[in-house]
N, C-alpha and C positions, 0 to 999 in steps of 0.2 A: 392715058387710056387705061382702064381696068380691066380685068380680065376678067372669063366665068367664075362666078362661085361655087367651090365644088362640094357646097352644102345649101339647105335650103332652112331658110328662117319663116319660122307660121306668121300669121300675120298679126298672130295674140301677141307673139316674142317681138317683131317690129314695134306695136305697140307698146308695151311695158318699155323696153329699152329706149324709147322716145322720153316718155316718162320719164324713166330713171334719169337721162340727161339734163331734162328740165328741173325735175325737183330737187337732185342731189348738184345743182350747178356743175355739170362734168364740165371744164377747158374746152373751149374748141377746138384747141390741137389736140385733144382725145379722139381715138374712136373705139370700136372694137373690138379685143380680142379675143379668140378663140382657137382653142389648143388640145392639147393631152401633157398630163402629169402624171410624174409617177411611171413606173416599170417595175417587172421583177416580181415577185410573189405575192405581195396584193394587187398585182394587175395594174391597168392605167385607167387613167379616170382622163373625161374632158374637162374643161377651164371654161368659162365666159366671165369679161369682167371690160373693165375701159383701162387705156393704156394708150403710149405714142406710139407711134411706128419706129421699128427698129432694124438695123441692118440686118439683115440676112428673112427679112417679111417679105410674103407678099400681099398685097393690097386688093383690095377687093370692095365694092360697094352696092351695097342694097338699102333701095328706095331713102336715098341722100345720104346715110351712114357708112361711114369709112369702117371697112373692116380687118383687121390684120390679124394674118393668120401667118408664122414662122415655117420657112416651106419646109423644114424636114417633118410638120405633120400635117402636109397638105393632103401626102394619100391617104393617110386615115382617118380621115374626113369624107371624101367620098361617098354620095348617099347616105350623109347623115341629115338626119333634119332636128332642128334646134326648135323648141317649142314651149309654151309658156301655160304650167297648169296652176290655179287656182280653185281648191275647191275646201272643206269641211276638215280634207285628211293633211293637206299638204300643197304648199306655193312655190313658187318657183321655177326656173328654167329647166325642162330634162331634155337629153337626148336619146332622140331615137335611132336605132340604127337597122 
């Protein structure tokens, strides 16, 4: 049983990440990750990337993708939303917060 997810993925970011599983052949036992790096005077930055699951995760799934998030940065996640822009200036995943 998986729990809420305590962030929200756009439905461009489902999309691409579907993608990205397909074309770059991700493992099945991938899913995932999403996080925070970094502290300290350059501040923290979020992660998105594929990865196993790992002790001390929690699991989490949107629309059939496994997702692991390490719960010491479960609450800072919280009302983020993970979103996927493509345009002229710049591609790629950002988060909103």
């Amino acid at each position: 049983m998986f729990k809420e997810i305590p962030l929200k993925i756009s439905t461009q970011a489902i999309s691409q990440i579907k993608y990205i599983f397909e074309r770059k052949n991700i493992p099945s036992d991938y899913g995932l990750r999403i996080g925070m790096k970094g502290s300290g005077c350059a501040g923290t930055s979020f992660i998105i990337g594929f990865d196993t699951k790992k002790a001390g995760d929690d699991e989490y799934e949107i629309d059939n993708i496994p997702v692991y998030i390490e719960k010491k940065h479960v609450m800072y996640l919280y009302g983020v939303q993970v979103d996927f822009v493509e345009n002229e200036v710049e591609s790629g995943f950002v988060f909103n917060t």
